[in-house]
C-alpha angles and dihedrals in degrees: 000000000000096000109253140025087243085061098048093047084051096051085043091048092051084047102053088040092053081047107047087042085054106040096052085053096050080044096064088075088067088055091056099087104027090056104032091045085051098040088053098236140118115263091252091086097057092033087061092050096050088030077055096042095059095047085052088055094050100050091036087048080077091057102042087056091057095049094049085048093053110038107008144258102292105065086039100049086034097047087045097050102043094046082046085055094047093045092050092046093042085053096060105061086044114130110181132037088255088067098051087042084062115035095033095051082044085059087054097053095051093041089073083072092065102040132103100278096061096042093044095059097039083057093045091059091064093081145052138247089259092056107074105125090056092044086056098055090038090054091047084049091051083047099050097048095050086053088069097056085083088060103049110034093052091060099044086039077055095047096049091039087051097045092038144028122273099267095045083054096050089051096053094049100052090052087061085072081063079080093068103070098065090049086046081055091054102044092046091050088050086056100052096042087055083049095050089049101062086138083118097147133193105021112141135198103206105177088039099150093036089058082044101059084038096054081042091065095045117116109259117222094276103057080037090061093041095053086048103055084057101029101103102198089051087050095052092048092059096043081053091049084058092060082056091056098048099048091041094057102024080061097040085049114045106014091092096056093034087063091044091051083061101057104264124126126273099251097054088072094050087038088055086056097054081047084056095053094048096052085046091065095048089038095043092057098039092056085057097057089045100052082047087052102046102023096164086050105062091116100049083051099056091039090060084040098057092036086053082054101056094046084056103057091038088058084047093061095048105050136076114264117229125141091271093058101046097043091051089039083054091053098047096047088046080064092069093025107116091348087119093065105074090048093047085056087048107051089046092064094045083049099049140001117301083232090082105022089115084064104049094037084056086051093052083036093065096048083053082057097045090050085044087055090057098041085063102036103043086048096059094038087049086051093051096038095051107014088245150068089223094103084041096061091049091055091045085059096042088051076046095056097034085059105058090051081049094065111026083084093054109113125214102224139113125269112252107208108229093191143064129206093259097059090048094050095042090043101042090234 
């Protein structure tokens, strides 16, 4: 399917990488209870530093991207996972909030070298411009695979966490990022034996000139930008992406000790997270097809997806917990987990050029993160304000429900640029 073995462990290494780099960040919520409960202070202090964290991930992301671009897979994804290593193992020995305010914000911040952003291109560049139809299903494999990462690390995080105390655990955790520099190795490799075989014959390029005067009258980054600070659909859709942001994290944060505060055992919250992870894969995919199927239609997806949202967690609130419900809550909600992700994508290219879609998608992404901040933070600061999650949840349905009015306006159409470069230069725009 993709051409070589060299190709597919590549595609497999950038998976597992994504994964492993995903699941320890949805794992941090397991650590909440157990060290603020032996530290001896609220869960503000460790929701700040995870709530800090995420919004590092998302602004470094920007950085880590560059650095793949300029000098390669293998000293991103190593320096990443080695930093994410030293920040997990400096945490626990921390003694004092100071300390977790510190390491665990820094593992944010590498963790932006191991996501998605820096192994999908790095995939990507396995293959050529007359590839595309392979690259696409190589990128949704990538894709697949580091969606799983949220259904096997919590687990593990729970088991350790179970069988040890909690700095023991953390160690133990953050060794399994050691993982990561082999499969760095092989994807690098991947990429340099695609480099190094750039016999590819007989591709032509018939319409040459004509792709290159068109490409001649497309908008560059800087008109791009400008259409899209004034461009309303492009900003809803990134005050929607913000909502995402703060339901995925609020959930991948709290839920464990949420379900421990009412009385379930310890392992149903890390279980529900591994549901989550398994209904991500099935709703991931199926958002795809559904944006494919209905492309004039993204926002009224995402709308429906948002406003599906909001009626779960309002259920959730209203029913009696047991196993049963939060198990099947987790699955459901792993259905419109990061569903939005692949129509947000979408819409963006029907919206602007694909040239600069990584741009504007980082943009959209950090307001993801900043809504993802909050997500973490306001849900500590709620527990300690009112002894439950119980205000938190209501919040959590009313962003849901702003959300989907946010996007049923949004037009799929393409951005007419109203200026030249003339006018931008003459008129410092």
């Amino acid at each position: 399917m993709f051409g070589c073995s060299t190709r597919f462990s590549g595609i497999v290494c950038g998976g597992v990488i994504s994964g492993l780099g995903f699941g320890i960040n949805s794992s941090l919520g397991l650590f909440l209870k157990p060290i603020s409960d032996d530290q001896g202070f609220g869960r503000e202090v460790l929701s700040m530093a995870i709530a800090l964290a995420v919004l590092l991930n998302g602004f470094t992301s920007i950085f880590w991207g560059a650095l793949n671009d300029r000098y390669g897979v293998l000293l991103t994804c190593g320096s990443g996972a080695t930093l994410v290593f030293a920040s997990l193992f400096l945490a626990s020995f921390a003694s004092s909030s100071a300390a977790f305010m510190v390491t665990i914000p820094f593992q944010g911040a590498a963790g932006g070298a191991i996501s998605f952003g820096v192994t999908l291109g790095a995939v990507a560049r396995l293959f050529g411009d007359h590839e595309l139809a392979q690259r696409s299903r190589a990128l949704g494999l990538t894709t697949s695979l580091g969606s799983l990462g949220v259904v096997v690390v919590p687990p593990v995080a729970q088991a350790l966490l179970h069988a040890y105390h909690w700095r023991p655990a953390l160690r133990l955790v953050g060794l399994g990022t050691l993982v990561m520099l082999p499969m760095a190795l092989v994807l690098a490799r991947a990429g340099r034996a695609r480099s190094n075989d750039d016999d590819v014959k007989g591709v032509e390029i018939d319409k040459g000139e004509e792709e290159e005067e068109e490409e001649g009258n497309e908008p560059d980054l800087h008109r791009t930008l400008l259409a899209a600070q004034v461009h309303p659909p492009y900003i809803l859709l990134v005050l929607g992406f913000f909502v995402c942001g703060f339901h995925v994290v609020f959930v991948s944060t709290h839920l464990p000790s949420y379900c421990e505060d009412e009385g379930l055992p310890s392992w149903v919250g890390a279980t529900a997270l591994s549901v989550i992870g398994i209904g991500n894969v099935i709703g991931t995919a199926t958002s795809g097809v559904l944006g494919a199927k209905f492309p004039g239609d993204k926002n009224k997806l995402l709308s429906a997806l948002y406003f599906s949202r909001a009626c779960l967690f309002a259920l959730f609130c209203s029913i009696p917990l047991s196993e049963a419900t939060v198990l099947g809550f987790a699955f459901v909600l792993g259905l419109l987990w990061l569903s939005t992700v692949p129509l947000t994508s979408g819409l963006l290219s029907d919206m602007f050029s694909p040239k600069y879609g990584s741009t504007l998608f980082g943009i959209a992404f950090c307001s993801h993160q900043l809504g993802s901040f909050f997500g973490a933070w306001l849900g500590g600061k709620t527990y300690d304000s009112t002894g439950s999650y119980d205000l938190m949840w209501w919040l959590m349905v009313i962003a849901g429900v702003l959300a989907s009015v946010l996007h049923w306006p949004i037009r799929n159409e393409r951005v007419k640029f109203l200026y030249t470069m003339g006018e931008i230069n003459d008129n410092k725009l």
